[in-house]
C-alpha positions as CSV (number, residue, x, y, z in Angstrom):
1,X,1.3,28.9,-13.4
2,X,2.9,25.6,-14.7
3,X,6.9,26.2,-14.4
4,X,6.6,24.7,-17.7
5,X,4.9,27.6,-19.5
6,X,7.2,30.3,-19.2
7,X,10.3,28.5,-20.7
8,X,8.2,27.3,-23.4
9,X,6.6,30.7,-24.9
10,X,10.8,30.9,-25.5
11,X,11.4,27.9,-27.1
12,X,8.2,28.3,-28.8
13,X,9.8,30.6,-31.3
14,X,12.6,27.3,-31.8
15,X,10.2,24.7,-32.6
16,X,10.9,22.9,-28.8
17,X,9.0,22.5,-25.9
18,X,10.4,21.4,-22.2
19,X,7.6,18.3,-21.2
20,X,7.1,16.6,-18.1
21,X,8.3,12.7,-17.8
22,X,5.2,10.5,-17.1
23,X,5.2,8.3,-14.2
24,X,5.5,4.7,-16.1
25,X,2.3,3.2,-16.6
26,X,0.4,6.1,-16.2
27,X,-2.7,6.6,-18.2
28,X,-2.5,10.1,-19.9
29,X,-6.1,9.6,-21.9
30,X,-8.5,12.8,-21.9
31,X,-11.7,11.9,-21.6
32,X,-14.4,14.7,-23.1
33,X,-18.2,13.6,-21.8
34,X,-20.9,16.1,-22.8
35,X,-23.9,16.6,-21.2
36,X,-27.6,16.7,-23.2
37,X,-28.2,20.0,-24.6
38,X,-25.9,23.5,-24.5
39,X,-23.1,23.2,-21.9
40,X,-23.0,25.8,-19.2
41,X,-19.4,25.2,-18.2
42,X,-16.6,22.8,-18.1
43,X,-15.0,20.5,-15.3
44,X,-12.3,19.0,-15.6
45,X,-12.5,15.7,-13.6
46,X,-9.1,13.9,-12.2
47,X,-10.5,10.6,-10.3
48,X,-10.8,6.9,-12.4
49,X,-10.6,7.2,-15.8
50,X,-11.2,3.3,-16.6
51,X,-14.8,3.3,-15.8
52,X,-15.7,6.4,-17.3
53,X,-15.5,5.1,-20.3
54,X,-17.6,2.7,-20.2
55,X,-20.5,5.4,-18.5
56,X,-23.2,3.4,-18.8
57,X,-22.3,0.1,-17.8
58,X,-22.5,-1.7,-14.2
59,X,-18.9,-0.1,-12.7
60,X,-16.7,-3.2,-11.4
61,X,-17.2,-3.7,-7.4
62,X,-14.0,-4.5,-6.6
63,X,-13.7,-1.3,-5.1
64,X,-16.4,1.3,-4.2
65,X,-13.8,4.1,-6.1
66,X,-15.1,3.0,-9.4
67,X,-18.9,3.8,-8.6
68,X,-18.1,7.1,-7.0
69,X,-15.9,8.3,-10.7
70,X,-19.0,7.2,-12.6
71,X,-21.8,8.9,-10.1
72,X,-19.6,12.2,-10.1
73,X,-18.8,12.4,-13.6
74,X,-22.8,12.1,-13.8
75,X,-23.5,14.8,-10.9
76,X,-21.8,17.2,-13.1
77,X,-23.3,16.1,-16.4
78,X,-27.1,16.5,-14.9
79,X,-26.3,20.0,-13.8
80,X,-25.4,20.9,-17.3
81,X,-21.3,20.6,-17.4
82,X,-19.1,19.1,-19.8
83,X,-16.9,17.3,-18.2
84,X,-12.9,16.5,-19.0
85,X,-11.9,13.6,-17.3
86,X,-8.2,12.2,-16.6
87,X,-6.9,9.7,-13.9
88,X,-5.8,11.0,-10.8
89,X,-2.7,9.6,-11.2
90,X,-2.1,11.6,-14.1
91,X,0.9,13.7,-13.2
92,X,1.5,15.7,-16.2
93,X,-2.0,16.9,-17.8
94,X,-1.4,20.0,-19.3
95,X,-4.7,21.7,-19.4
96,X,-5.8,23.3,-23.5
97,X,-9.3,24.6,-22.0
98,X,-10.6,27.1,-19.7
99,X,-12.3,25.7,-16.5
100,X,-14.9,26.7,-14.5
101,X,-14.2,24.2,-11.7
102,X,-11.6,21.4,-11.0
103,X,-12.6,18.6,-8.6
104,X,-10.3,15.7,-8.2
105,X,-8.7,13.0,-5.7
106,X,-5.6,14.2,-3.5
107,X,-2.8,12.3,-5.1
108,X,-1.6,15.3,-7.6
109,X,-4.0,17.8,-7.1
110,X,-2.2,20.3,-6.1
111,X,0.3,19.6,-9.0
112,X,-2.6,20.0,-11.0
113,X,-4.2,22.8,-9.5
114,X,-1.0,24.9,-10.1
115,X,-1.4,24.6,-13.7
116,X,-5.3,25.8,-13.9
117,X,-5.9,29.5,-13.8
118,X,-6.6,31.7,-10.4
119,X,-10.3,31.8,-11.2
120,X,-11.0,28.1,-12.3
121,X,-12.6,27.2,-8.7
122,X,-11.1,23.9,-6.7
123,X,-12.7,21.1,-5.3
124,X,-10.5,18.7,-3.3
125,X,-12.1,14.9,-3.0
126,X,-10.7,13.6,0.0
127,X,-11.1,10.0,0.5
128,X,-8.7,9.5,3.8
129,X,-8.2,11.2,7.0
130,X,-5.3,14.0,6.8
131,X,-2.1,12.1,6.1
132,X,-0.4,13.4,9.3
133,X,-3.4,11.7,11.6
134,X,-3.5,8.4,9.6
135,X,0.0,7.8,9.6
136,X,0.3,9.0,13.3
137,X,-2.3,6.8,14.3
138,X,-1.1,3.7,12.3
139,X,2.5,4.0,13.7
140,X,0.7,4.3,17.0
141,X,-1.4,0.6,16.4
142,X,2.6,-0.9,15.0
143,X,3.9,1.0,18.0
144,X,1.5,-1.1,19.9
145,X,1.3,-4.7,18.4
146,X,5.1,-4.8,18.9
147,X,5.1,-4.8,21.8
148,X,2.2,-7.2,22.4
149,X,4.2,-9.5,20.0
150,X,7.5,-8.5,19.7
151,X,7.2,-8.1,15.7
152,X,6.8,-5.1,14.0
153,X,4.6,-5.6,10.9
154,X,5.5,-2.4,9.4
155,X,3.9,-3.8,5.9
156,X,0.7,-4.1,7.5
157,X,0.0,-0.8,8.1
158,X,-1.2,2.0,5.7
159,X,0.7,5.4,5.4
160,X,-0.6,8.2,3.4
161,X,1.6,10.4,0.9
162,X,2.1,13.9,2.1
163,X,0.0,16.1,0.1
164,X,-1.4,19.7,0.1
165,X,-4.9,19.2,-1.8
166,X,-7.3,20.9,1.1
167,X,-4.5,23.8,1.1
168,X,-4.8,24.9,-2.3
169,X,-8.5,24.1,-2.8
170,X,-11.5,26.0,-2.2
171,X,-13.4,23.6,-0.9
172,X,-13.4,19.6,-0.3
173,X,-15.5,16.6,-0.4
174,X,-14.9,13.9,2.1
175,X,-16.0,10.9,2.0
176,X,-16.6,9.8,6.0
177,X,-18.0,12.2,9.0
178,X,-17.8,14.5,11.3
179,X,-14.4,12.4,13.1
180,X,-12.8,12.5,10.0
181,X,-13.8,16.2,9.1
182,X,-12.1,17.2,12.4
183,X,-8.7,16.3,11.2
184,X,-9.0,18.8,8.3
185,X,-10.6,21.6,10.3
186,X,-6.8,23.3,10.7
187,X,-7.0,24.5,7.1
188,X,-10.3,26.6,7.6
189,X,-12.1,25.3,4.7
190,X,-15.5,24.4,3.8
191,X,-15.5,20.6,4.2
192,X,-18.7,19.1,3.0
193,X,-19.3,15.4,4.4
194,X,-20.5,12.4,1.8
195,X,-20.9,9.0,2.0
196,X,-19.5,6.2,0.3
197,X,-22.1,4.0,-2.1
198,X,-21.8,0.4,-1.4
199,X,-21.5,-1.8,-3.4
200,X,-23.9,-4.2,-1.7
201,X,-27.1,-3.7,-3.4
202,X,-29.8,-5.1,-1.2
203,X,-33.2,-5.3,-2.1
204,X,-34.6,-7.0,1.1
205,X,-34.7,-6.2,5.1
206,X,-32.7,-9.3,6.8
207,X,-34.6,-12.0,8.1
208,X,-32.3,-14.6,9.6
209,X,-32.1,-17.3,12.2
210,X,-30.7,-15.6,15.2
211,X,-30.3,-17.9,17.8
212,X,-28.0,-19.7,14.8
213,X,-25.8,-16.3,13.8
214,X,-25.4,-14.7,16.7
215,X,-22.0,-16.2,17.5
216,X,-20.4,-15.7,13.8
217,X,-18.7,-12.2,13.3
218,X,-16.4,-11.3,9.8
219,X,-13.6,-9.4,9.6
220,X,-13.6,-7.7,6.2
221,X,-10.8,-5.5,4.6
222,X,-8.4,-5.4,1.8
223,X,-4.7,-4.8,2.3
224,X,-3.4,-3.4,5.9
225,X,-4.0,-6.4,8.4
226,X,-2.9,-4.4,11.3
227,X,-4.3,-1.3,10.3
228,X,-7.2,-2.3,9.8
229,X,-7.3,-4.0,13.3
230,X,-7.3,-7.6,12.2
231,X,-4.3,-8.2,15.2
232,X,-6.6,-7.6,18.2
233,X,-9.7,-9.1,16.5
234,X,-8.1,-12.5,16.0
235,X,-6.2,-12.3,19.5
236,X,-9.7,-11.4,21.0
237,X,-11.4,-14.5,19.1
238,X,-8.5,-16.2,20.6
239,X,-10.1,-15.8,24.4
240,X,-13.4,-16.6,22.9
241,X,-13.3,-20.5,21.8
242,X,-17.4,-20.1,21.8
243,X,-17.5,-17.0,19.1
244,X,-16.5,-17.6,15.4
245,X,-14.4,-15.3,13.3
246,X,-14.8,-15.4,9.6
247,X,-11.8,-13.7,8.2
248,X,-12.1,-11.9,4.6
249,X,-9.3,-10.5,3.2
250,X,-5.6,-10.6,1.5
251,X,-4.0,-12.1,4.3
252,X,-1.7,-14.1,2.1
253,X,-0.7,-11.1,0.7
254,X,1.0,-10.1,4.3
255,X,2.9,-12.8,4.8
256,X,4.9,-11.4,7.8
257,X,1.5,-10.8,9.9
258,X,-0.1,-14.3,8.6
259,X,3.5,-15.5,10.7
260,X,2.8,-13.4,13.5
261,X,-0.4,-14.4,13.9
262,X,-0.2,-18.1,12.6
263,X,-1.7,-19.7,15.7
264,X,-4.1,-17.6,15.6
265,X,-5.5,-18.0,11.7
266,X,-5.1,-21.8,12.5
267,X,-7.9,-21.9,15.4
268,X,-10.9,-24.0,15.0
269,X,-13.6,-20.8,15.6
270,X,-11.2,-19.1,13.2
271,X,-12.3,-19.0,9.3
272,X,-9.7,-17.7,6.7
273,X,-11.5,-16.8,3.5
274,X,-9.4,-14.6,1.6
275,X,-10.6,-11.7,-0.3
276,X,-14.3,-11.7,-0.7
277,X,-16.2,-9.5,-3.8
278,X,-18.9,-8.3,-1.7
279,X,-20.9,-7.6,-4.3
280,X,-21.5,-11.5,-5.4
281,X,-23.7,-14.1,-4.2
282,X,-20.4,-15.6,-1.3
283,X,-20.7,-12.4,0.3
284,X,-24.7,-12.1,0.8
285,X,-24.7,-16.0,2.1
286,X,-21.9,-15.4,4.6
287,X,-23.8,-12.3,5.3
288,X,-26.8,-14.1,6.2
289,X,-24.9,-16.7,8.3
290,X,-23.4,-13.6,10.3
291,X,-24.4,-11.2,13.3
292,X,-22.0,-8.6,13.0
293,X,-18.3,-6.9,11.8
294,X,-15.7,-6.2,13.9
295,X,-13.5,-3.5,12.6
296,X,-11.4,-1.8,14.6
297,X,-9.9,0.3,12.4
298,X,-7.3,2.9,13.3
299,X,-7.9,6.0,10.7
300,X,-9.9,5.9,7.9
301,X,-11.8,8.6,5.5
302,X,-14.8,6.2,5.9
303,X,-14.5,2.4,5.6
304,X,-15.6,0.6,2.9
305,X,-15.7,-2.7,4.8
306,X,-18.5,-1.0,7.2
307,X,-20.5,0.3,4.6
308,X,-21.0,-2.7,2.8
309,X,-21.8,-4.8,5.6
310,X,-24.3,-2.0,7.0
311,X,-25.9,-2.4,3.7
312,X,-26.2,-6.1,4.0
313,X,-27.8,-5.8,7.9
314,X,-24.6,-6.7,9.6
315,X,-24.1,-4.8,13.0
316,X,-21.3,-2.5,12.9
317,X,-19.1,-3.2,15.7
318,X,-16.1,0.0,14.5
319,X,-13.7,2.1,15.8
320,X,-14.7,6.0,15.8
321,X,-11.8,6.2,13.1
322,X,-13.8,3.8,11.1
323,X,-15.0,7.3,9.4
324,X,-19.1,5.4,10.0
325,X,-22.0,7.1,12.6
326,X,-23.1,3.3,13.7
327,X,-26.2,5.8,16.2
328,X,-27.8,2.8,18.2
329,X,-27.8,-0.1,16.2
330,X,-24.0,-0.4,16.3
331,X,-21.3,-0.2,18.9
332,X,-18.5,1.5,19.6
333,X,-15.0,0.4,20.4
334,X,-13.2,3.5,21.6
335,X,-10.1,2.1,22.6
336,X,-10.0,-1.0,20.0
337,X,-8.1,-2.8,22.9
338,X,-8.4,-7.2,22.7
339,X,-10.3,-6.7,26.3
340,X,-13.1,-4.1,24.2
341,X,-13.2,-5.9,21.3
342,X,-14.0,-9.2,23.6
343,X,-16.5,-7.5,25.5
344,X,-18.7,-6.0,22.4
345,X,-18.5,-9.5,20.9
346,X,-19.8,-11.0,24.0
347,X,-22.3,-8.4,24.4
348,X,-23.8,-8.5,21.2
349,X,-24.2,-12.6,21.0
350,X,-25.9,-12.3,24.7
351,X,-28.2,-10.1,23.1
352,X,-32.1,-11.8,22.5
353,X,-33.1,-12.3,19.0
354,X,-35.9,-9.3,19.5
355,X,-33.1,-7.0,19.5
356,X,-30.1,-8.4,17.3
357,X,-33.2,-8.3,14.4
358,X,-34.3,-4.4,15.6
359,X,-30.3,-3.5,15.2
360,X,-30.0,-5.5,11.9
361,X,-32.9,-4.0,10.6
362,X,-32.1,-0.1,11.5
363,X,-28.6,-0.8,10.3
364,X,-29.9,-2.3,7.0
365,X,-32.3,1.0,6.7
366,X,-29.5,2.6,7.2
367,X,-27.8,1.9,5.0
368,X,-30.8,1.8,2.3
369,X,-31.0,5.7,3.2
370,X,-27.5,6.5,3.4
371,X,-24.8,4.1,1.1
372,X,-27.1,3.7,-2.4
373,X,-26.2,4.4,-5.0
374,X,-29.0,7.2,-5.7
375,X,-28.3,8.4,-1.9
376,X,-24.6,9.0,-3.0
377,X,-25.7,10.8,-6.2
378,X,-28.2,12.7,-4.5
379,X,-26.2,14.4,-1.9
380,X,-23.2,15.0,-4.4
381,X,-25.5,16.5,-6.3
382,X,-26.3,18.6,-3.3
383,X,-23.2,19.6,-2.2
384,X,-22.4,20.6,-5.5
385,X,-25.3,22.5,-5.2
386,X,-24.4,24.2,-2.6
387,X,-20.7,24.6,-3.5
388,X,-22.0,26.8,-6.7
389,X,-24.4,29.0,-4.6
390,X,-21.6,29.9,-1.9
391,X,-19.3,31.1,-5.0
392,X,-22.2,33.0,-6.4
393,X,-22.8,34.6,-3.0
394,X,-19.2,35.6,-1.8
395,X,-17.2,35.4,-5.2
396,X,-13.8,34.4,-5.8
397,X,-13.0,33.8,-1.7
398,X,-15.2,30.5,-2.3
């Protein structure tokens, strides 16, 4: 029960009420969706608001988050919901209707949760691995650069808020695999594994010139340079005068790591191109002018920067953190060490053009089976599914 309630049904009787103080900025907009025909139930939805209200148009691509509020909000619409919807940043919804279920991001739900009755059943959406491994493991890669180059670039790494959301729910979502699963097996939940739906919407296997490509690699990432392993990548290029790096991301947005690494970013097989929309027309050419990513990622839920390349034929070349299964038409890097990350490039651009085309063409399929759009609708759909038959089976312990 809200802390609020109780002191209110007092001042009630006075004409007052005790409110919470918004975070500034924060959208506090309900969002009511209904679904075609009677309504069975109601969810009440806390993810992106801003493209839910425009349901039917093309979400934006700057960020795969926007399609996944859209093909949610739908999931629950098909199977006969209505569906509330607020941002997940929303820290002081105060429910006015009974729920049947509760889904929503990590950021809040708890604080949320505690406000819904006992019976309303909670689904957490889990987009990262468990705070306490992703920050262990980023402190772990600053711990590490530092002393490679005596600078610690504590701004390009990505720490996770502290947060209780598999704790108090009944079940969760997660967006990545079995690796990231593993770090919320502790709780004893039901964790039900989804992937994230590219934005890259390809329509055609890749057919490239090989014997061109097969030197150029990307880097692709948003913000967290060293998180994201961009450090070792360009230190490996470094060794590698013969391989070209195309860099795209924010690195101007890091400016202490974009120091560090100045010589570096300045090397002749070395490409800076900023941030990239890899759903627009720069993206599929650099795409087709490309073997493979690198991404040695140190914790992830699962990696958008993977799954978009996947989709676009690129071999994955990923950490296991990466939160992607790459099976054999990626590789690897365990250790995401300069010396491993040097020796996958060099493997793959040794590689004939009979089997860099059979690896771009099973990552592309892939990807066509895996990252769409209607694959990511289909097995939410799925899940929840299954999610509603494991209530009706064992009651209120699911």
């Amino acid at each position: 029960m809200s802390i609020l309630r109780l002191p209110n049904r007092v001042l009630g009787a006075l004409g007052l009420e005790l409110r919470r103080v918004p975070k500034s900025g924060v959208d506090t907009r309900v969002l009511t969706l209904q679904p075609s025909g009677q309504p069975r139930g109601r969810v009440l939805l806390a993810y992106l608001l801003e493209p839910l209200l425009r349901l039917e148009e093309t979400p934006d691509s700057g960020h795969t988050h926007n399609l996944e509020s859209v093909l949610m909000a739908k999931a629950w619409l098909d199977r006969g919901f209505t569906v509330d919807a607020i941002d997940y940043r929303n820290n002081i919804f105060e429910p006015r209707e009974r729920y049947d279920w509760f889904t929503g991001a990590r950021l809040y739900f708890k604080e949320t949760a505690d406000r819904l009755p006992a019976e309303t059943r909670r689904i957490v959406h889990l987009d990262t691995s468990h705070f306490a491994v992703n920050n262990a493991e980023a402190y772990r890669r600053l711990i590490d650069c530092s002393l490679r180059r005596g600078v610690s670039l504590h701004d390009s790494i990505r720490l996770i808020e502290h947060g209780d959301g598999i704790e108090c729910a009944h079940q969760g979502i997660l967006l990545g695999n079995t690796v990231t699963a593993e770090t919320y097996r502790y709780a004893g939940k039901p964790i039900h594994t989804l992937c994230v739906p590219s934005v890259v919407q390809e329509s055609n296997s890749p057919q490239k010139s090989w014997d061109a490509v097969r030197r150029r690699f990307i880097w692709l990432g948003s913000n967290g340079m060293l998180h994201k392993g961009l450090d070792v990548t360009l230190e490996a290029f470094a060794r590698m005068p013969d391989m070209h790096l195309t860099i795209c991301g924010p690195v101007d947005k890091e400016p202490a790591f974009a120091r560090a690494f100045s010589r570096e970013l300045a090397l002749p097989n070395v490409t800076l191109h900023g941030w990239i929309d890899v759903g627009g027309e720069a993206f599929r050419a650099l795409a087709a002018n490309s073997v493979a990513l690198v991404y040695p990622s140190c914790a992830e839920g699962q990696a958008g920067a993977a799954v978009n390349c996947i989709r676009a034929g690129l071999i994955p070349l990923v950490s296991p953190r990466s939160g992607v299964d790459v099976e054999d038409f990626g590789l690897m890097l365990g250790q995401c060490s300069v010396d491993e990350v040097c020796e996958a490039v060099t493997r793959v651009a040794a590689m004939s053009a009979e089997e860099l085309y059979a690896r771009s063409l099973a990552a592309w399929t892939y990807g066509e089976d895996n990252f769409s759009r209607e694959a990511y609708r289909r097995r939410y759909g799925d899940i929840l599914d299954r999610i509603e038959t494991m209530k009706q089976a064992n009651g209120a312990a699911v």
